[in-house]
C-alpha positions in Angstrom: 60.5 -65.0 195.5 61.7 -65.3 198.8 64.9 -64.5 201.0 66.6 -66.4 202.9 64.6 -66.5 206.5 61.8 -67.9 204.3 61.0 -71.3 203.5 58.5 -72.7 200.9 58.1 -76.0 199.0 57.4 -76.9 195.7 54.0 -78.6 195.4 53.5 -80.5 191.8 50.4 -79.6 190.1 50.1 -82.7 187.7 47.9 -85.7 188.5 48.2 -88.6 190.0 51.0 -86.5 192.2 52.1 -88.2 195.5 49.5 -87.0 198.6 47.6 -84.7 196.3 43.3 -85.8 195.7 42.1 -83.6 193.0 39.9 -81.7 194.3 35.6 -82.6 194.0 33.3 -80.4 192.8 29.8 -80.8 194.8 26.4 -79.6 193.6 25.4 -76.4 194.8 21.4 -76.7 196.0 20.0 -73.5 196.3 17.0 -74.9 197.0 17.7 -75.2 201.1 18.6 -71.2 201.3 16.2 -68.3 201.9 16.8 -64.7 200.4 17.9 -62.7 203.5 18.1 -59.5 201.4 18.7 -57.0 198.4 22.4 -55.6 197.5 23.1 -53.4 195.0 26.7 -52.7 194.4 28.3 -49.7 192.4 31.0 -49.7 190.4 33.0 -46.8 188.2 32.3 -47.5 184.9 34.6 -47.4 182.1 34.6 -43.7 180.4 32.6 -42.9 177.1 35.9 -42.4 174.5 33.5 -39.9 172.5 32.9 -37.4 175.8 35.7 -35.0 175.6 34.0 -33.4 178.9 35.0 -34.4 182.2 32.9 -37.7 182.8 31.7 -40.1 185.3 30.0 -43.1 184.7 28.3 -45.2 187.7 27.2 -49.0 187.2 24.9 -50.9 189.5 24.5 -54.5 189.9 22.4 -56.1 192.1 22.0 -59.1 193.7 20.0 -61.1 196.1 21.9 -62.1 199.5 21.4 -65.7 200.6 21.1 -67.5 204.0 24.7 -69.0 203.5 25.9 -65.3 202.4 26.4 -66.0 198.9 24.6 -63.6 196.5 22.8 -64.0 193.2 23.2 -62.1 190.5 19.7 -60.2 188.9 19.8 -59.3 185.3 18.5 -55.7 186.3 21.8 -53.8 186.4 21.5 -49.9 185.9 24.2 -47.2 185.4 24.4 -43.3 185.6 26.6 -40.9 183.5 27.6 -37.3 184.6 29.4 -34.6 182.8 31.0 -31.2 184.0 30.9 -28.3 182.2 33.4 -25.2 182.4 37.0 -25.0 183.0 39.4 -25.9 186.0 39.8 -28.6 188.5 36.8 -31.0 188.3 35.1 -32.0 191.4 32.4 -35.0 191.9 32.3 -34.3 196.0 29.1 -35.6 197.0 28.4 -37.1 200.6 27.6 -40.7 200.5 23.6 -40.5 201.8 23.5 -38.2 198.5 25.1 -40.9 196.5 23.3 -43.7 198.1 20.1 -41.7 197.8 20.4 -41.3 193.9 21.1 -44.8 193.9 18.1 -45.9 195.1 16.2 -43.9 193.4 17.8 -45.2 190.2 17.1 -49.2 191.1 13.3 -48.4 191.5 10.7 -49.3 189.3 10.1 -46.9 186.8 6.4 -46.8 187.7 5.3 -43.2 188.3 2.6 -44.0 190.6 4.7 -45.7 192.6 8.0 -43.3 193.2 9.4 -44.9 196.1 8.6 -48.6 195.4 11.0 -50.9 194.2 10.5 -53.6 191.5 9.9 -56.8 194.2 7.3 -58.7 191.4 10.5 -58.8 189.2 13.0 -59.1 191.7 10.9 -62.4 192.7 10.9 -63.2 189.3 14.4 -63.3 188.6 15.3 -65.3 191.8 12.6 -67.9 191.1 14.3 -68.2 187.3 17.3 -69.1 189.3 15.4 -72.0 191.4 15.1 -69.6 194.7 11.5 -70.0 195.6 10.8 -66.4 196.9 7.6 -63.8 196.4 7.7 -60.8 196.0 5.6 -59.9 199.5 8.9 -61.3 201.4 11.2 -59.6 199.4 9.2 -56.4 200.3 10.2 -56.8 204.0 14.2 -57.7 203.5 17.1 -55.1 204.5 18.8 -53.5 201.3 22.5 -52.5 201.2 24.1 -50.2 198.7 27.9 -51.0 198.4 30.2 -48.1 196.6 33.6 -49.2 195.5 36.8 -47.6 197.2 37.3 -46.0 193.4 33.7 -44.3 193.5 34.9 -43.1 197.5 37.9 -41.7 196.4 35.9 -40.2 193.4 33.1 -38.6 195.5 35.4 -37.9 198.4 34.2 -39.5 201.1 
């Protein structure tokens, strides 16, 4: 709605409508980009219905940057679940380098002789499913960048 200092104009949205080209699709080639690095983004999760304790639940998707700055999905999301126990006020305070910390640690292979080493041979994998042509020794060398949602902020008080 507007008032009456504003001014807009109806547009038809049929086709065929005067001065109106319907828009072209054109193919997207992935082909032409390189893989400039690794981002994992974290969500809040929706809460278990069963947990009658104070819970939070943290999902984590993550996605391969492009040279363009488009991303691509990987089928390797994770998620965390925490519970508080007692009485009172309920308090997930954290500072972010703890948060981003335990989320690192939770997108890492699960390879104990490895701890700190991250999954590159199937993050290569997954982008060369998807037509990127990638190994895993340049993945290796790439910047990684853990986004947190305003609601997880606000959650851990940031």
């Amino acid at each position: 709605m507007t008032d009456g200092s504003e001014r807009g104009r109806y547009v038809p949205m049929q086709r065929g409508s005067v001065g109106i080209e319907r828009a072209q699709r054109l193919p997207f080639d992935i082909s032409s980009l390189s893989v400039t690095g690794l981002v994992i983004i974290c969500e809040l999760g929706d809460p278990v219905p069963e947990n009658v304790r104070p819970t939070m639940t943290m999902t984590m998707t993550q996605y391969l940057r492009l040279s363009d700055e488009s991303m691509i999905r990987l089928d390797m999301d994770r998620g965390v679940s925490a519970s508080k126990y007692g009485h009172g006020a309920v308090s997930w305070k954290r500072s972010a380098a703890d948060v981003i910390e335990e989320v690192l640690n939770l997108v890492r292979g699960d390879d104990a002789s490895k701890p700190d080493s991250f999954p590159w041979e199937a993050y290569a994998e997954a982008a060369q499913l998807r037509g990127i042509a990638v190994d895993a020794e340049a993945l290796r060398d790439l910047p990684h960048t853990v986004l947190l949602s305003d609601e997880l902020a606000a959650i851990y008080e940031f």
